[in-house]
C-alpha positions in Angstrom: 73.3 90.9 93.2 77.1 92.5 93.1 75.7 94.5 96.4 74.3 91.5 98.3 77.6 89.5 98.1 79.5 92.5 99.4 76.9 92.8 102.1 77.6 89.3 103.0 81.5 89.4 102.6 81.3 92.5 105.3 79.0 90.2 107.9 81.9 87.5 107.5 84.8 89.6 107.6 83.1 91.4 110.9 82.6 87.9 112.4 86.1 86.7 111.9 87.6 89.8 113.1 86.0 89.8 116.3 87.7 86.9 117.2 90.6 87.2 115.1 93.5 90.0 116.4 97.2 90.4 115.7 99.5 91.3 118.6 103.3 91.9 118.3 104.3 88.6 118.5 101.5 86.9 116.3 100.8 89.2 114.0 97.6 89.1 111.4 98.0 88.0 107.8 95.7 89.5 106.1 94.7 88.8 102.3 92.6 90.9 100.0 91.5 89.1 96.7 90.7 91.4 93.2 89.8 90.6 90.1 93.4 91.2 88.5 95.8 90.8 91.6 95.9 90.1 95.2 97.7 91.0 98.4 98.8 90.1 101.7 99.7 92.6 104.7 101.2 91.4 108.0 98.7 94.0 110.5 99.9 94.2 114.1 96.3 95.5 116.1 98.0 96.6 119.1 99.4 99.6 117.1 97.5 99.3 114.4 100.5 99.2 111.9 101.2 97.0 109.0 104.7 95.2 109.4 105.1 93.6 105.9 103.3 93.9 102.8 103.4 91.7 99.4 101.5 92.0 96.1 101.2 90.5 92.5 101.9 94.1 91.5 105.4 93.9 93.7 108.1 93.9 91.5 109.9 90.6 92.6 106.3 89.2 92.4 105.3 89.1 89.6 109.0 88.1 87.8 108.3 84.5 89.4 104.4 84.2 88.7 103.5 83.4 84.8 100.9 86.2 85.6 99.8 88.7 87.7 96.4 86.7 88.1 95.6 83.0 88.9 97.1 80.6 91.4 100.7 80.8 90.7 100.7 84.8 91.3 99.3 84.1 94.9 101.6 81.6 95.6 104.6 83.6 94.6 103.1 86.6 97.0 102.7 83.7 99.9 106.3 82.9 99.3 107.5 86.5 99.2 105.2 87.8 102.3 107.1 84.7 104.1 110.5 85.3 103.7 109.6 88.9 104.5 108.2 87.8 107.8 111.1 85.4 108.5 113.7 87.6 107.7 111.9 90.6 110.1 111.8 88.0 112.9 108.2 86.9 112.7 107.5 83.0 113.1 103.8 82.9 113.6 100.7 84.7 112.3 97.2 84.2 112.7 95.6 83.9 108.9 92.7 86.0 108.1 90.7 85.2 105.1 89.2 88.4 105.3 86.2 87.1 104.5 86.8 85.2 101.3 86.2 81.7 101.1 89.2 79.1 101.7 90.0 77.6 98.5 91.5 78.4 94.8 94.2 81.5 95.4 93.5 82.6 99.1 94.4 78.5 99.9 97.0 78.6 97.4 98.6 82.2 99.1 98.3 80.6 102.3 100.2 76.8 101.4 102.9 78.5 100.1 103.4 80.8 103.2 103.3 77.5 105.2 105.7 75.8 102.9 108.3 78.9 103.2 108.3 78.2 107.0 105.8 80.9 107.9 103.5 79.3 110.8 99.9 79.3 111.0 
């Protein structure tokens, strides 16, 4: 069952990223979603570098978040990876789910990003 759902995660994530590529100007946000934490990385594809990086297991992170898992942790690293990207001079990223769905903390991440002036 556990193998199945990766197998399917992996058909999504290849179908989004066919379509879906950073650049230097509109970078990728990227999030990844564990059990215990999650993460966002801000992936130019040109030159295949990540720009900016935030975690729950960050250490300004996970001082704002009541814990390092649930919906408040992903919206403190949405608020974090923003004002990273704001204050490195990046206005606009194209969101990748990476193919987990859109709701609970991936949505949460991504309103938070929004509401810290990060554009979508």
């Amino acid at each position: 069952m556990a193998n199945q759902r990766a197998e399917k995660r992996a058909l999504r994530q290849q179908r989004v990223r066919r379509i879906v590529r950073g650049t230097e100007t509109r970078p990728r946000l990227s999030v990844y979603r564990s059990l215990h934490h999650i993460y966002a990385q801000v992936i130019s594809d040109v030159s295949g570098r990540t720009l900016m990086s935030a975690s729950t297991q960050g250490q300004g992170v996970t001082a704002e978040a009541k814990s390092k898992r649930g919906v408040d942790a992903a919206k403190a690293v949405g608020k974090a990876i923003a004002e990273k990207c704001l204050a490195g001079g990046i206005q606009s990223v194209i969101f990748d789910r990476n193919g987990f769905l859109y709701h609970g903390r991936v949505k949460a991440l991504a309103d938070a990003a929004r509401e810290a002036g990060l554009k979508f």
